[in-house]
DRENPA-3360 file (N, C-alpha, C; in nm, 2 decimals, always signed):
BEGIN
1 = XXXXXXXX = +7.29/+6.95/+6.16/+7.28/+6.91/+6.30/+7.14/+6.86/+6.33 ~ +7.12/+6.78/+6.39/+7.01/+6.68/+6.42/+6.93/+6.75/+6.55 ~ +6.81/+6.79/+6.47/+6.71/+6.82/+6.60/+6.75/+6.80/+6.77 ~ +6.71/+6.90/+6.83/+6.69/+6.83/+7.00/+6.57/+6.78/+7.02 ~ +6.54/+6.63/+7.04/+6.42/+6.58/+7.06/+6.36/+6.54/+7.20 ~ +6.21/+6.57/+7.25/+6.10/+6.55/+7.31/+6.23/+6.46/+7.42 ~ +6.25/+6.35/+7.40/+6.37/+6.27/+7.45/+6.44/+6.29/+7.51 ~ +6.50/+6.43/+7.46/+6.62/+6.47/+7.58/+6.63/+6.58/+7.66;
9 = XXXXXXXX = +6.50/+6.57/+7.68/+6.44/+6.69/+7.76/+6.44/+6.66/+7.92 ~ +6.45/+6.74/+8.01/+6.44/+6.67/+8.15/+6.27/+6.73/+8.15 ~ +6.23/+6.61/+8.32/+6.10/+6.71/+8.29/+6.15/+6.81/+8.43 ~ +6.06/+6.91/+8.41/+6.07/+7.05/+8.49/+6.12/+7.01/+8.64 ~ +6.07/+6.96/+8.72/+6.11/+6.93/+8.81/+6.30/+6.87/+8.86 ~ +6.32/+6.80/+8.76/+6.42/+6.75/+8.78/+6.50/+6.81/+8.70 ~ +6.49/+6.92/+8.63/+6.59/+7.04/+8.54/+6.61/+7.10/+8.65 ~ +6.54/+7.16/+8.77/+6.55/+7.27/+8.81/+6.63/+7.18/+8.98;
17 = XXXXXXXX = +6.63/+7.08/+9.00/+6.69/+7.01/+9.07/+6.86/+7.01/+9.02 ~ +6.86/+6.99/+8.87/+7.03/+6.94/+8.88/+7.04/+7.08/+8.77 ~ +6.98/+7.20/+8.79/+7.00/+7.27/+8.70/+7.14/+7.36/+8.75 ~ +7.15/+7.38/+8.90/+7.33/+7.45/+8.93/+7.43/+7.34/+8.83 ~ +7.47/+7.24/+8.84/+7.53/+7.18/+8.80/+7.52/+7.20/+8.66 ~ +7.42/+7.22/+8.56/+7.44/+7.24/+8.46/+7.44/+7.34/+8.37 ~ +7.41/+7.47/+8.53/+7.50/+7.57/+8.46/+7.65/+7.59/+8.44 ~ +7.71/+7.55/+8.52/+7.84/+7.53/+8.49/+7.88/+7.44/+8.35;
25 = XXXXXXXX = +7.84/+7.36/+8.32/+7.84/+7.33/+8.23/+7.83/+7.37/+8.10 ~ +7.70/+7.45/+8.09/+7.62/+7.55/+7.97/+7.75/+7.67/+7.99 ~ +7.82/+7.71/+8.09/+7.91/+7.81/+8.09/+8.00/+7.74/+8.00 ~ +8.09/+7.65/+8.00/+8.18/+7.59/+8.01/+8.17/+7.63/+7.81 ~ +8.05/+7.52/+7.76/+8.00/+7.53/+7.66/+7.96/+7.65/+7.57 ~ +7.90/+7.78/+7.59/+7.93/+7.92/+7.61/+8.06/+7.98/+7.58 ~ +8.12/+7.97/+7.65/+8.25/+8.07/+7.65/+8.31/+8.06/+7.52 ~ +8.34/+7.95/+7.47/+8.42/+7.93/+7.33/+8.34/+7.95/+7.19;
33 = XXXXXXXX = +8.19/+7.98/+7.24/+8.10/+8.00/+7.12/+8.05/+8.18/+7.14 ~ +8.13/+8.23/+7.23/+8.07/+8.35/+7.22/+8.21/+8.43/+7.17 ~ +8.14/+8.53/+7.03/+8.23/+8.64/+6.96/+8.21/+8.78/+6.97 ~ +8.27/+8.81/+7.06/+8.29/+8.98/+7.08/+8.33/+9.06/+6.96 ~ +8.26/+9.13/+6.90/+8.26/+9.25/+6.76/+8.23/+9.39/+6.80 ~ +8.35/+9.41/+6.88/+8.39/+9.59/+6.94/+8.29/+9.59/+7.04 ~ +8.23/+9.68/+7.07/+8.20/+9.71/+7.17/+8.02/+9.69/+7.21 ~ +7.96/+9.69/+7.09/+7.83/+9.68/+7.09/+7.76/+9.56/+7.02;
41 = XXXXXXXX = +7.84/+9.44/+6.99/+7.79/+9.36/+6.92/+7.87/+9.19/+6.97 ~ +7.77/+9.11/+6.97/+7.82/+8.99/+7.02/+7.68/+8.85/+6.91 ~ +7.82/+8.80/+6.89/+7.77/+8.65/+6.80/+7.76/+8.53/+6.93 ~ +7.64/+8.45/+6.96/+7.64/+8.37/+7.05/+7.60/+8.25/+6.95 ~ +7.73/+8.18/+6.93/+7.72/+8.08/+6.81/+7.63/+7.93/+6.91 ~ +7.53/+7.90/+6.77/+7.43/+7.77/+6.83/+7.45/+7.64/+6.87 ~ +7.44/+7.55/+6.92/+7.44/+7.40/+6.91/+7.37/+7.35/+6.94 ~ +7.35/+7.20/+6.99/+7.24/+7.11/+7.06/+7.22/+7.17/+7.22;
49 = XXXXXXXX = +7.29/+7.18/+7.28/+7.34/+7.19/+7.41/+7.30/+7.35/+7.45 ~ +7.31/+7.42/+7.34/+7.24/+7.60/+7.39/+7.06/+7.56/+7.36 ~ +7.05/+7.51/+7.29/+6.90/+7.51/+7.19/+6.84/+7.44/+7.36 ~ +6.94/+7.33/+7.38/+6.84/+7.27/+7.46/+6.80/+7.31/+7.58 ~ +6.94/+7.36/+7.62/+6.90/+7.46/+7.76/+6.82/+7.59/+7.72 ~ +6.82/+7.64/+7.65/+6.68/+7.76/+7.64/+6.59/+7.66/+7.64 ~ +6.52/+7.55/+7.58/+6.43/+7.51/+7.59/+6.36/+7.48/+7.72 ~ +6.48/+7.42/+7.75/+6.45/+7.38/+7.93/+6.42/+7.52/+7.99;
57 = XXXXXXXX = +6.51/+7.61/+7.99/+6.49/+7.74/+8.04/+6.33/+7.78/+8.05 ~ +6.28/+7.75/+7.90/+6.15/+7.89/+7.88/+6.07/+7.75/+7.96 ~ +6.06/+7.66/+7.93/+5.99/+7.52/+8.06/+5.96/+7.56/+8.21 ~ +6.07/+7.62/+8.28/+6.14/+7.63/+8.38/+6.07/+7.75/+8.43 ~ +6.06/+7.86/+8.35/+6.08/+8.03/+8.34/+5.90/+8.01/+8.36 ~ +5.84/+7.96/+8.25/+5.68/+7.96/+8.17/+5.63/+7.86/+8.25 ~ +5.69/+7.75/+8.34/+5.59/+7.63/+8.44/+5.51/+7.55/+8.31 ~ +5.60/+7.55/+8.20/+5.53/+7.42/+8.08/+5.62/+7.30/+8.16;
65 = XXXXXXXX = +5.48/+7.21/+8.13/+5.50/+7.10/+8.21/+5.45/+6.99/+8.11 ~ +5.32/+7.04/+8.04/+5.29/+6.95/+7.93/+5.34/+6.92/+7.81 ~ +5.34/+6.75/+7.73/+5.43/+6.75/+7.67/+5.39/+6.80/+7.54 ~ +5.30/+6.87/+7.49/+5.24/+6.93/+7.38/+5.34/+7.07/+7.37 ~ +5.32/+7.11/+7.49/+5.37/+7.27/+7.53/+5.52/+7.24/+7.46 ~ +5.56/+7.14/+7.60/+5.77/+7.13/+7.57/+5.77/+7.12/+7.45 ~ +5.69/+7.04/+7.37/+5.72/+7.04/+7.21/+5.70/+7.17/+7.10 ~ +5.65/+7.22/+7.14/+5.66/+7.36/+7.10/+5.74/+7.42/+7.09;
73 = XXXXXXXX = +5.78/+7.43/+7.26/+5.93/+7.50/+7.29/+6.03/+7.43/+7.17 ~ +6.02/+7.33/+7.15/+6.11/+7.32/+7.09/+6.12/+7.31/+6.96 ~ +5.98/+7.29/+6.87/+5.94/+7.36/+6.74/+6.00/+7.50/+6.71 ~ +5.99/+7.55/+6.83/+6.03/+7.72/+6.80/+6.18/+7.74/+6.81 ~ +6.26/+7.67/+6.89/+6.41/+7.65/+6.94/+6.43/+7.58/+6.82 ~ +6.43/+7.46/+6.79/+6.52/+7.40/+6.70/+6.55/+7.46/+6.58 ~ +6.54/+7.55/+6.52/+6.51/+7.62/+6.37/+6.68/+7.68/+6.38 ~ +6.72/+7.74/+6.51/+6.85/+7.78/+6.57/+6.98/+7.69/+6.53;
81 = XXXXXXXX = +6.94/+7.58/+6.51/+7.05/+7.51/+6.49/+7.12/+7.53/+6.37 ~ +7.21/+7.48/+6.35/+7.30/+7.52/+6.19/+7.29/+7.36/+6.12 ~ +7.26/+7.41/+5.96/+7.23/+7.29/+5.91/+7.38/+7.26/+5.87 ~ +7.35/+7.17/+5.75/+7.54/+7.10/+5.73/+7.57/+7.20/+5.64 ~ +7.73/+7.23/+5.69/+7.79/+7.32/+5.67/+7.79/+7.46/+5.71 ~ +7.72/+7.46/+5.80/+7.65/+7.59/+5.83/+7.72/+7.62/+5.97 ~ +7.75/+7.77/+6.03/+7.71/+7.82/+6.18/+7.63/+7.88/+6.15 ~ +7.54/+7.87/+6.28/+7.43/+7.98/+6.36/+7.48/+8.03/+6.43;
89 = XXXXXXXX = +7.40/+8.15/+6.46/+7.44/+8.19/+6.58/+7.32/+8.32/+6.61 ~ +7.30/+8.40/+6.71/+7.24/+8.47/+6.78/+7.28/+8.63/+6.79 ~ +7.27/+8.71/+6.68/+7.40/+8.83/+6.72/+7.31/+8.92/+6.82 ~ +7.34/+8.97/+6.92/+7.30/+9.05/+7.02/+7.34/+9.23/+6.98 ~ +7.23/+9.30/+7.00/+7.30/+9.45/+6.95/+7.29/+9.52/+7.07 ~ +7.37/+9.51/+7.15/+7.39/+9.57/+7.31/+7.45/+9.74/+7.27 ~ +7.35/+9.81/+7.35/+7.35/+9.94/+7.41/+7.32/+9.99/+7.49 ~ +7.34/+9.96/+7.62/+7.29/+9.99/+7.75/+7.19/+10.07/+7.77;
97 = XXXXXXXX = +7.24/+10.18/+7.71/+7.13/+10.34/+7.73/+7.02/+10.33/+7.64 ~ +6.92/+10.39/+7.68/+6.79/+10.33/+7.58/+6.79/+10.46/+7.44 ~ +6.79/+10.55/+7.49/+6.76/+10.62/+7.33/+6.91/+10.61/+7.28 ~ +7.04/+10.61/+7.32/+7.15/+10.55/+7.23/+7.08/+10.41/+7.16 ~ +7.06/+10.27/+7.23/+6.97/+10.18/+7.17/+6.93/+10.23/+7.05 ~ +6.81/+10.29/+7.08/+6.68/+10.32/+6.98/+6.72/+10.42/+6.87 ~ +6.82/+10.48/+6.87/+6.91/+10.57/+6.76/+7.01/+10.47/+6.70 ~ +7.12/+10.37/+6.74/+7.12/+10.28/+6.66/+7.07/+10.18/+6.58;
105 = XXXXXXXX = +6.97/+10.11/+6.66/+6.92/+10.00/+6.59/+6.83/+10.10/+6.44 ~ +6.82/+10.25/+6.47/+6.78/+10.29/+6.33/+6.94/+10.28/+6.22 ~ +7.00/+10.34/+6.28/+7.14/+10.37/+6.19/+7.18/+10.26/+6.15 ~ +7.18/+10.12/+6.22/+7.23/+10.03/+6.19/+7.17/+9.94/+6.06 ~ +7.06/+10.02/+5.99/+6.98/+9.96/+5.89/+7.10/+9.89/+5.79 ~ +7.07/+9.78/+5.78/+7.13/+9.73/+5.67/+7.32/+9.65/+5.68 ~ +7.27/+9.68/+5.83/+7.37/+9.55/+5.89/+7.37/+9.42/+5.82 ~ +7.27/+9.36/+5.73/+7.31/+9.26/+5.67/+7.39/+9.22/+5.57;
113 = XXXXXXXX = +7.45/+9.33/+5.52/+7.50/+9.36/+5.41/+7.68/+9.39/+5.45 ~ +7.68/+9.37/+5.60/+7.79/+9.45/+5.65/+7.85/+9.37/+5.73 ~ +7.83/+9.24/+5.75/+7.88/+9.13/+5.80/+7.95/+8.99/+5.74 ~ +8.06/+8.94/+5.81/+8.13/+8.84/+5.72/+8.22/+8.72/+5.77 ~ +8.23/+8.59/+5.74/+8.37/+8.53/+5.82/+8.42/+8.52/+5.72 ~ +8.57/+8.61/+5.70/+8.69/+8.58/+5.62/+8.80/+8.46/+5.65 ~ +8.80/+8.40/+5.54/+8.89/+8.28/+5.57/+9.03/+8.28/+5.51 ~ +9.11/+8.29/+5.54/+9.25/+8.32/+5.45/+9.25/+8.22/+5.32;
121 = XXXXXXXX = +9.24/+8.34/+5.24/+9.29/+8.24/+5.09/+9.14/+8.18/+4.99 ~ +9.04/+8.21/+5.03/+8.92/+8.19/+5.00/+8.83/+8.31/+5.00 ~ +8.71/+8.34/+4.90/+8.57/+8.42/+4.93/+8.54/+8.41/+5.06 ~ +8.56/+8.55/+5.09/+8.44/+8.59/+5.20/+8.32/+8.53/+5.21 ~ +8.26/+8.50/+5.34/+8.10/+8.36/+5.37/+8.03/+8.49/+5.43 ~ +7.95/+8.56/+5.36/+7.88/+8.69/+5.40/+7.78/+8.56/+5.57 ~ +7.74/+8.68/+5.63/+7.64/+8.63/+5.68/+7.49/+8.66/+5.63 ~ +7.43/+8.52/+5.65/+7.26/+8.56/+5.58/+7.15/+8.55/+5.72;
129 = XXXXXXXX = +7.10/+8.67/+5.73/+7.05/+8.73/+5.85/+6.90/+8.68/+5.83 ~ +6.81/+8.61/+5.95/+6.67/+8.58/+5.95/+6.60/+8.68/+5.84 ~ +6.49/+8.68/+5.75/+6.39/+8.76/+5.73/+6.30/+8.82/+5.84 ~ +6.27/+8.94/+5.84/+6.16/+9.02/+5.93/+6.19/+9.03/+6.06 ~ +6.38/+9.08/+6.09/+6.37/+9.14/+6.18/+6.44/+9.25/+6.17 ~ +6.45/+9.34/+6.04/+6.43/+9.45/+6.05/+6.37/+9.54/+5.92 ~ +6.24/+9.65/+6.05/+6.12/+9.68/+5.98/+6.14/+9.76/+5.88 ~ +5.98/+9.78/+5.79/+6.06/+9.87/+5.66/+6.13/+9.96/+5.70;
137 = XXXXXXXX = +6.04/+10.07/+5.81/+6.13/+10.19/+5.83/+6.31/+10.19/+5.84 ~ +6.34/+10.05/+5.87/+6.51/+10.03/+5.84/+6.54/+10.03/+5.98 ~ +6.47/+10.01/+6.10/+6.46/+9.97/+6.25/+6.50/+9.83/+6.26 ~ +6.61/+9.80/+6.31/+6.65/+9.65/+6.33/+6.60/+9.63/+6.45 ~ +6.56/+9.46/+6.49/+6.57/+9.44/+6.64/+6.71/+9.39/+6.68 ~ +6.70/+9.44/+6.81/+6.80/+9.43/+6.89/+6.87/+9.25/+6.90 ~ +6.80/+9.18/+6.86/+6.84/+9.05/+6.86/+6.80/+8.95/+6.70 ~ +6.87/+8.95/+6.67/+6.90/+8.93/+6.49/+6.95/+8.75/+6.49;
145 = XXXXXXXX = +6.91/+8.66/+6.40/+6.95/+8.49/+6.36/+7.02/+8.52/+6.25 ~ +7.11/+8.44/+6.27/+7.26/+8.45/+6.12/+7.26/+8.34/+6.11 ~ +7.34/+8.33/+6.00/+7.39/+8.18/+5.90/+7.48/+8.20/+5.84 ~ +7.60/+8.16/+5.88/+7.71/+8.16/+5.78/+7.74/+8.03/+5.73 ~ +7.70/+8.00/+5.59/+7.63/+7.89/+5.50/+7.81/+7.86/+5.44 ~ +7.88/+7.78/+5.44/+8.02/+7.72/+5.43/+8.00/+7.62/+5.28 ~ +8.09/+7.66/+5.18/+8.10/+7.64/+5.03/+8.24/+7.49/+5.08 ~ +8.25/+7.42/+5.00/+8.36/+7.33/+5.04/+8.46/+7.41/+5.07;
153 = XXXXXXXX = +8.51/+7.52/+4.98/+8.67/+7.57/+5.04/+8.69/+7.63/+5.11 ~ +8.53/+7.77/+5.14/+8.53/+7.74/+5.30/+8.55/+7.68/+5.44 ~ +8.47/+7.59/+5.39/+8.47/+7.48/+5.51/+8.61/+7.43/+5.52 ~ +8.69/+7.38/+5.40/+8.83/+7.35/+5.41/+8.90/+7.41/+5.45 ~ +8.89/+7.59/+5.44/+8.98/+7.69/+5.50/+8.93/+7.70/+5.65 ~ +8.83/+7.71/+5.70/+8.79/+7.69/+5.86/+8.84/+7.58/+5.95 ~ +8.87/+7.44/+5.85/+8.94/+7.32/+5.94/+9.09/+7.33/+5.94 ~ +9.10/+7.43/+5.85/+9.32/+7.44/+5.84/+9.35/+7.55/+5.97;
161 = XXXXXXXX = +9.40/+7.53/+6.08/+9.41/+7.59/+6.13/+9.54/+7.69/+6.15 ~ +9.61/+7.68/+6.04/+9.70/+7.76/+5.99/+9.65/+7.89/+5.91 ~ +9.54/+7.89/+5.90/+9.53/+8.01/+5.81/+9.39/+8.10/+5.90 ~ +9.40/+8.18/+5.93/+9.36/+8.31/+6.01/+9.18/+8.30/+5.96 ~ +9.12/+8.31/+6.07/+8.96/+8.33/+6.07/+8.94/+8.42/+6.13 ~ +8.81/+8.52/+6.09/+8.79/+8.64/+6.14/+8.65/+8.63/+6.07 ~ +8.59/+8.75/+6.22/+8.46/+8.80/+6.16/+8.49/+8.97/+6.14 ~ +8.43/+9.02/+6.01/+8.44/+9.15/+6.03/+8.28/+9.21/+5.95;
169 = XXXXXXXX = +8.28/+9.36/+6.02/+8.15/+9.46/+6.01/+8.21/+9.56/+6.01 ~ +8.18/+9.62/+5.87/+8.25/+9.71/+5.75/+8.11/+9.83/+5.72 ~ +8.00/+9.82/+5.85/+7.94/+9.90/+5.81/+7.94/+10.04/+5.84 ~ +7.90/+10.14/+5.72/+7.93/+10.28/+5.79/+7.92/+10.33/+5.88 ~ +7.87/+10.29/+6.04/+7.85/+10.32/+6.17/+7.90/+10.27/+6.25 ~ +7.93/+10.18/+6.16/+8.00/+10.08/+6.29/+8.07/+9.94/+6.23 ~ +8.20/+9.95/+6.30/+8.30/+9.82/+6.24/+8.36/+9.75/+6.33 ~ +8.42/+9.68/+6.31/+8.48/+9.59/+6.38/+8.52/+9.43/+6.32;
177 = XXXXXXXX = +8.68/+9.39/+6.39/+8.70/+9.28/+6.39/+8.71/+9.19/+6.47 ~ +8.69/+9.05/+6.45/+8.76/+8.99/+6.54/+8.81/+8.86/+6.53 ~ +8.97/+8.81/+6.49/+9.02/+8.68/+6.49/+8.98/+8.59/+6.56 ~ +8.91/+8.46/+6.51/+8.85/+8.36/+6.61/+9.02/+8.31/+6.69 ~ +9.03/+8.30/+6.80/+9.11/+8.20/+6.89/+9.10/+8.08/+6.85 ~ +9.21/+8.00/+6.90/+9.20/+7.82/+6.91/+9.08/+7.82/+7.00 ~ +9.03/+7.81/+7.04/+8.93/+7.75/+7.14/+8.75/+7.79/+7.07 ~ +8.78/+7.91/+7.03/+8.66/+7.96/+6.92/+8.64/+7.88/+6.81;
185 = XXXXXXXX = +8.76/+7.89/+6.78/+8.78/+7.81/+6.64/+8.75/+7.63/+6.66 ~ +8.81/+7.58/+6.76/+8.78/+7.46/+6.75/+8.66/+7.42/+6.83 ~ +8.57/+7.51/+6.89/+8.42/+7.48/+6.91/+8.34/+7.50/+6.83 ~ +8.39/+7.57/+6.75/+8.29/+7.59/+6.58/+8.32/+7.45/+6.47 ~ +8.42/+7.40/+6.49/+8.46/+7.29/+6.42/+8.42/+7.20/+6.50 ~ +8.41/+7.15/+6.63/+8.32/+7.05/+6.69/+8.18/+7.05/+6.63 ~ +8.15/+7.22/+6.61/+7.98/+7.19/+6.56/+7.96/+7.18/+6.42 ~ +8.04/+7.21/+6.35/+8.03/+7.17/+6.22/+8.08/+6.97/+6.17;
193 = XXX = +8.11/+6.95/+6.24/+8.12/+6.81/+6.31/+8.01/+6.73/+6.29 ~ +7.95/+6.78/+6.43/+7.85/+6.71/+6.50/+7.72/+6.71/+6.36 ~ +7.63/+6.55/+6.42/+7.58/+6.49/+6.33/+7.40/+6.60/+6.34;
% end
C-alpha cells in the first residue's frame, strides 16, 4: 500500500474545520477494521485513511503546522501500513484496572507466539509482532504492531469467501476466537486491494 503523502494532508486549520464530518466517516471506515479477541484484546486493522487521520490528529492535538514537522508525523505513521500481501493492524491490550493491567501485560509474555489468522484449508499466517515492545523482563506494552504477511494460498483462501476466516490466541492465559464477518472480511480485502 502506497505511502500517505505530504499532499494529502489538510493543513491544521482546515482539518479542524471539516474535521465533524470526517469523523463520521473515519467511524464509518473503523467499524469493519476493528477485531474483538474476548474480552481484553482488540486488532484495529491499518489503511491509508486510519494512517492519515492519526496523522492529522497528532497535527491537530501537537499545533504542528510546519511542513517539516507534518512530515514527520508522517515518517513515523506511515511504517503502519501493510505492505503487499500483508494486514496491519494495531492490537490493543485493554484492562481497565491498573494493577490487573500491569499483572497481565507481565503474564502475557510471549503473546507473539500465540497469535494467528486461520484460513480454511491452508497453513495457519502466524502474526509477526513489531521488535522491542516487549522488555527483557517479558513486560509487553499495552499497545503491540502486527503483520500478518499472506503466502499466495493464503491470500487465495482470504478472497474465497466460502471458506471460514478467523483470528485465534491459544496462549496459556488467555484465548480467544474470532470469525471475521462479511463486512470484516471484505474491508480487509478492499485493503489488500488497494495500490
Amino acid at each position: 500500500m502506497r505511502p500517505v503523502s505530504f499532499d494529502e494532508l489538510l493543513p491544521r486549520e482546515q482539518f479542524i474545520q471539516a474535521r465533524p464530518a470526517l469523523v463520521q466517516t473515519l467511524v464509518r471506515v473503523k467499524a469493519n477494521r476493528r477485531v474483538v479477541l474476548g474480552d481484553h484484546l482488540t486488532l484495529l486493522f491499518e489503511n491509508r485513511e486510519t494512517v492519515r487521520w492519526q496523522v492529522q490528529e497528532m497535527c491537530r492535538v501537537e499545533n504542528i503546522v510546519k511542513p517539516e514537522a507534518m512530515q514527520s508525523e508522517l515518517d513515523a505513521y506511515n511504517p503502519l501500513l501493510p505492505g503487499e500481501n500483508e494486514l496491519s493492524a494495531t492490537l490493543l491490550i485493554e484492562y481497565p484496572e491498573a494493577n490487573e493491567r500491569k499483572e497481565m501485560l507481565v503474564r502475557l509474555s510471549g503473546l507473539h507466539n500465540h497469535l494467528r489468522l486461520e484460513l480454511s484449508g491452508v497453513a495457519p499466517c502466524p502474526a509477526q509482532f513489531e521488535e522491542g515492545r516487549e522488555r527483557e523482563d517479558g513486560k509487553l506494552s499495552s499497545v503491540q504492531f502486527i503483520r500478518f504477511s499472506l503466502s499466495p494460498e493464503q491470500r487465495a483462501a482470504f478472497f474465497d469467501l466460502s471458506r471460514p476466516a478467523r483470528f485465534v490466541v491459544d496462549h496459556p492465559v488467555y484465548s480467544a476466537v474470532t470469525t471475521l464477518d462479511g463486512g470484516q472480511r471484505g474491508a480487509m480485502i478492499e485493503d489488500l486491494l488497494a495500490d
